[in-house]
C-alpha positions in Angstrom: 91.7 83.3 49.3 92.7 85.3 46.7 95.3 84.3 43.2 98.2 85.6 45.1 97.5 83.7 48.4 96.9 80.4 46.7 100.4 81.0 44.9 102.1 81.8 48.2 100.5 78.6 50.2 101.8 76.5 46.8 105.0 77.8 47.2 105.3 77.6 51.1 104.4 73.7 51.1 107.1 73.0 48.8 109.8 75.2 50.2 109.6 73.7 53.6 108.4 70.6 52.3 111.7 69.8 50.6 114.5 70.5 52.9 114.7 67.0 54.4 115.5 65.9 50.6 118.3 68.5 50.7 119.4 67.5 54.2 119.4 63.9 53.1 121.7 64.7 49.7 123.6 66.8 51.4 124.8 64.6 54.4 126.6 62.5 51.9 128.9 64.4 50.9 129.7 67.1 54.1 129.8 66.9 58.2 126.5 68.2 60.2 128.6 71.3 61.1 129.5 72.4 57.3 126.1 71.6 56.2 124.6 73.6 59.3 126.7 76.3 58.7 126.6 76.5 54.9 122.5 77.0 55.4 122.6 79.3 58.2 125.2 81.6 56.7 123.7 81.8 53.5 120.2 82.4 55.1 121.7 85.4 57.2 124.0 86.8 54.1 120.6 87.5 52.4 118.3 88.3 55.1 120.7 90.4 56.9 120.7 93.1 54.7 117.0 93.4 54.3 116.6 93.4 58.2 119.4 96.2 59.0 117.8 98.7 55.5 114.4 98.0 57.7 116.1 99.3 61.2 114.9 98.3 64.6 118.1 95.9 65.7 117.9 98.4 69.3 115.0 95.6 70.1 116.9 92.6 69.2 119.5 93.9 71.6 117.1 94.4 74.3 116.0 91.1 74.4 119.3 88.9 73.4 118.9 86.2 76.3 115.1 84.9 75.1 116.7 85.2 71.1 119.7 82.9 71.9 117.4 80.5 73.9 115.1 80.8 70.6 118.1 80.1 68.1 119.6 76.8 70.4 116.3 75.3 70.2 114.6 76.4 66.9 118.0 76.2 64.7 121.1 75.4 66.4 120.3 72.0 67.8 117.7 70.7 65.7 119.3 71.8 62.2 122.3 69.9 63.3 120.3 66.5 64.9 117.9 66.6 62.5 120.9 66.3 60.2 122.5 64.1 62.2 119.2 61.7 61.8 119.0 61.7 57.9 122.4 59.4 58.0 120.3 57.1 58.7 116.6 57.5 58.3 115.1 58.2 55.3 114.0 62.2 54.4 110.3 60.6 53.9 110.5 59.4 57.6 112.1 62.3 59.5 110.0 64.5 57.7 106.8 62.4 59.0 108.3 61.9 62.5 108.7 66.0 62.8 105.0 66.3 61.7 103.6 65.4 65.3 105.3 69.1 66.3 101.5 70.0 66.8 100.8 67.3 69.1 103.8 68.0 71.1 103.2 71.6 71.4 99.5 71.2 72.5 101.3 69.4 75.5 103.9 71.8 76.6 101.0 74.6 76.1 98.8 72.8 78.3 102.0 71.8 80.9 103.3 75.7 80.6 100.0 77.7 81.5 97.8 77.1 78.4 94.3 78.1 79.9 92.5 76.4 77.6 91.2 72.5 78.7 91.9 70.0 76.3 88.4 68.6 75.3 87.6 65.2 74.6 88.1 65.7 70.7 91.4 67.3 71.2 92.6 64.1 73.5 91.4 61.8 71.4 93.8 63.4 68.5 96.6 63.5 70.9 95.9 59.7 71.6 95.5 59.2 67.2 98.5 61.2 66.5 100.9 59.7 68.8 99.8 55.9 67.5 100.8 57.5 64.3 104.3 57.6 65.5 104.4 54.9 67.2 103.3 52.9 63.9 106.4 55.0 62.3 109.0 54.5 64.4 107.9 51.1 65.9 110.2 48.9 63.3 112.5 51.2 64.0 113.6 51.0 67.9 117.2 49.4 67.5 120.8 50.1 67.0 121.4 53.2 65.0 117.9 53.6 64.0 116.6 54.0 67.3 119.1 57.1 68.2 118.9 58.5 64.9 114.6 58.5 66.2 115.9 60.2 69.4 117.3 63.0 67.6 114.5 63.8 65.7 111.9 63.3 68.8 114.2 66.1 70.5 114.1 68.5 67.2 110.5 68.3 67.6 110.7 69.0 71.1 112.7 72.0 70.7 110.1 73.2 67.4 107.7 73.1 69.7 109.2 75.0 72.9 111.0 77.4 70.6 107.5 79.2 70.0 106.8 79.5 73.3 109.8 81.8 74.2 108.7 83.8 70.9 105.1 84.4 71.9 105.8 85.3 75.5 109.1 86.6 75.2 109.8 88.2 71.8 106.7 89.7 71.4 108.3 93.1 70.3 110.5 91.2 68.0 110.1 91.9 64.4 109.7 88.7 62.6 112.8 89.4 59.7 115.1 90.1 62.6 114.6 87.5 64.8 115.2 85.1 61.2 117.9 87.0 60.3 119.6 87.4 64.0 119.3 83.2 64.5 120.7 82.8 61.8 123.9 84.6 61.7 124.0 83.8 65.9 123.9 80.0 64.3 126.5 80.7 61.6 128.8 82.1 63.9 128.7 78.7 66.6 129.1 76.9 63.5 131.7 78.8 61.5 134.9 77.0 64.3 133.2 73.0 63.8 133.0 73.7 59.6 136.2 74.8 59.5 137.3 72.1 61.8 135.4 69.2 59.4 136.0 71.0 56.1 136.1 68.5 53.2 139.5 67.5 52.2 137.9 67.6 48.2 135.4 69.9 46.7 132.2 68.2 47.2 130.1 66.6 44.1 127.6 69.0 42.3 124.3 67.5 44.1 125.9 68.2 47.0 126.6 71.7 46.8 123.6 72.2 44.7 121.9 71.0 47.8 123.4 73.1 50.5 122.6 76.1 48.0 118.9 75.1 47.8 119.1 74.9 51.9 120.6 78.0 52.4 118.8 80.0 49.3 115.7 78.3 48.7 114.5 76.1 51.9 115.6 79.4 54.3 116.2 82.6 53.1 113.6 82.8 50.6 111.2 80.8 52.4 111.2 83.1 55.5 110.0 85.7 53.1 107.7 84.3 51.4 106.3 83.0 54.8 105.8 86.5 55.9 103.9 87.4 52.8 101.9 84.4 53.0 101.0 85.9 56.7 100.3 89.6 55.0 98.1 88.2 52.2 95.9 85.6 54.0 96.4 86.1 57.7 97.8 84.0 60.5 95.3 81.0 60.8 95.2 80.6 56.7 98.7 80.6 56.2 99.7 78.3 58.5 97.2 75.3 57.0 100.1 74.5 55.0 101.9 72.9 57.2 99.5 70.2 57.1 100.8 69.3 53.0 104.7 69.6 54.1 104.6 65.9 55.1 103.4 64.6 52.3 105.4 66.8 50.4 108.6 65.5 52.2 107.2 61.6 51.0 106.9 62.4 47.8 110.2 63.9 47.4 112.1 61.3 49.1 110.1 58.8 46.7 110.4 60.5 43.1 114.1 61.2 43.8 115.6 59.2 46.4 113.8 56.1 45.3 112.6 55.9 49.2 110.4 53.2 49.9 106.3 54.0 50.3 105.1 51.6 52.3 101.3 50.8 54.3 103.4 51.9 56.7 104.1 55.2 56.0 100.5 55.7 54.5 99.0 54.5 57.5 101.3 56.9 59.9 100.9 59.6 57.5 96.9 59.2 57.5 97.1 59.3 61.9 99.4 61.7 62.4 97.6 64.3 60.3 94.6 63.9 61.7 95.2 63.2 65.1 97.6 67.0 64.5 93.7 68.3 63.1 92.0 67.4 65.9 94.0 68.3 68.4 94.6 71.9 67.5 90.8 71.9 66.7 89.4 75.1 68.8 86.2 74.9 71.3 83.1 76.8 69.8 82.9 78.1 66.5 85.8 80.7 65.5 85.6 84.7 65.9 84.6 86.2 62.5 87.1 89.8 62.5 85.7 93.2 61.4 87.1 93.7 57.9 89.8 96.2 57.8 93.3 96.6 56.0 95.3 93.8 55.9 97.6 94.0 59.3 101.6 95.0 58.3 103.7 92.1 59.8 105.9 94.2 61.7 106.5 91.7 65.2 106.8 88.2 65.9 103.2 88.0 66.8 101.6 88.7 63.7 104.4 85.8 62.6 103.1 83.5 65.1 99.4 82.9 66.3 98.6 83.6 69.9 98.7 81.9 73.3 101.6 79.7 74.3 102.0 77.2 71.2 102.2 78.8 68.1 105.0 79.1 66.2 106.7 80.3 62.8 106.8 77.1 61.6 103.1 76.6 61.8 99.8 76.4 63.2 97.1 74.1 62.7 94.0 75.8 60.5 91.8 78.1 62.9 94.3 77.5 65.7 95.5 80.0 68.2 96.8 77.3 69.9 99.5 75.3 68.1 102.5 74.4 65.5 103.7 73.2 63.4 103.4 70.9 60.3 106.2 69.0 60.0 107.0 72.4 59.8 110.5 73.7 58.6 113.6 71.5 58.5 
């Protein structure tokens, strides 16, 4: 991988590595709605312009009904749940909890048509990765802690089918506009409820200097560099960085929240990333391309590895097959 590409991967595990820190700051201080609305228009004010000076919107027209059903389940409910959550689970645990979107999505592929058997390897990290969860959330499973677990188990639900309507439906879809359209469909449904729970005081500066970094850093700008991550090293490589975003969202809740790191969290850490590994793992050694120019990432697919679980968020390394890191918050 060349300078450039290592630079991007850095980049790309920190930017959606540390959104679950912003969620977390952020929370105290606005609703779920202004916070959800705050990132999602700021994400479309910037990314808007770039996609209507590039044309093509005639496609995103054409195919509005798969788009919405990509937005409610890639942005509009889980930004607000997983918001939701962080009232009361840590950043370093939500973000952990969201990193068994692989195994999940190595389910619904298989459930939905996935041709491909799952081997005995692949199984056996279904079986590892879900004990990792289980060791996570175990403690967990009462009162308020136990819903708040609920709401992240569905945002990693919805991470994980979200891709599927974007391989098989939105194929013809450039990547920037299907961002760009989510995002401003999201800040619309949102604009009525942040109004509605607007904050009777402006809020403190780490607050607002968290829904900035949301809106800004954690979306806008990590959408693009995403889709020059995909340019420089291709699909498969880029998406291997999903793999650090947990551990990046630990280590931010624990240098700056003062989060607890536990055996715990080690331990689930440790089974969830390997059981994500092995389940994603391919059968047979992987197809070596004919060199040629690096491919222009003009449609979802070159945003999203093939068959029916990858996804923008992320793909396990040499997978066709499935998503996501802990992929974005």
């Amino acid at each position: 991988m060349s300078r450039r590409g290592w630079v991007l991967f850095a980049l790309m595990s920190v930017l959606w590595g540390i959104p679950y820190l912003m969620i977390k700051v952020a929370v105290e201080g606005v609703s779920v709605p202004m916070l959800v609305f705050a990132r999602t228009a700021l994400g479309a004010i910037l990314l808007l312009p770039l996609a209507v000076r590039a044309g093509g919107f005639g496609v995103v027209r054409r195919h509005w009904r798969p788009l919405l059903a990509f937005a409610v389940l890639e942005i509009l409910g889980p930004w607000a749940l997983l918001s939701d959550a962080e009232r009361r689970l840590t950043s370093s645990m939500t973000g952990l909890l969201i990193a068994a979107v692989p195994i999940i999505a190595v389910v619904l592929a298989r459930l939905t048509g996935d041709a491909e058997r799952l081997g005995p390897v692949r199984w056996v990290g279904l079986l590892v990765g879900l004990g990792g969860v289980g060791v996570l959330a175990g403690p967990h499973l009462g009162g308020g802690d136990a819903w708040a677990l609920g709401e992240v188990m569905l945002v990693a639900l919805g991470y994980a089918t979200a891709p599927l309507i974007a391989t098989r439906r939105l194929q013809d879809v450039p990547s920037l506009h299907l961002a760009a359209s989510s995002l401003a469909l999201a800040a619309v449904v949102y604009t009525g409820p942040a109004i509605a729970t607007w904050p009777d005081e402006l809020p403190s500066g780490p607050v607002l200097a968290a829904l900035a970094g949301l809106g800004v850093v954690c979306t806008a700008v990590a959408f693009m560099v995403f889709f020059e991550l995909i340019r420089e090293v291709g699909t498969s490589r880029a998406m291997v960085f999903t793999y650090v975003n947990p551990a990046v969202a630990v280590a931010a809740g624990v240098l700056f929240l003062d989060e607890p790191l536990s055996a715990t969290i080690v331990a689930s850490f440790a089974l969830i990333l390997c059981g994500s590994v092995l389940a994603t793992a391919r059968r047979g050694p992987a197809t070596v391309p004919e060199p040629g120019p690096a491919p222009e990432l003009d449609t979802v697919s070159d945003a999203r590895p093939e068959s029916g679980a990858g996804t923008v968020s992320g793909a396990g390394p040499g997978s066709d097959a499935v998503p996501e890191s802990g992929g974005r918050a």
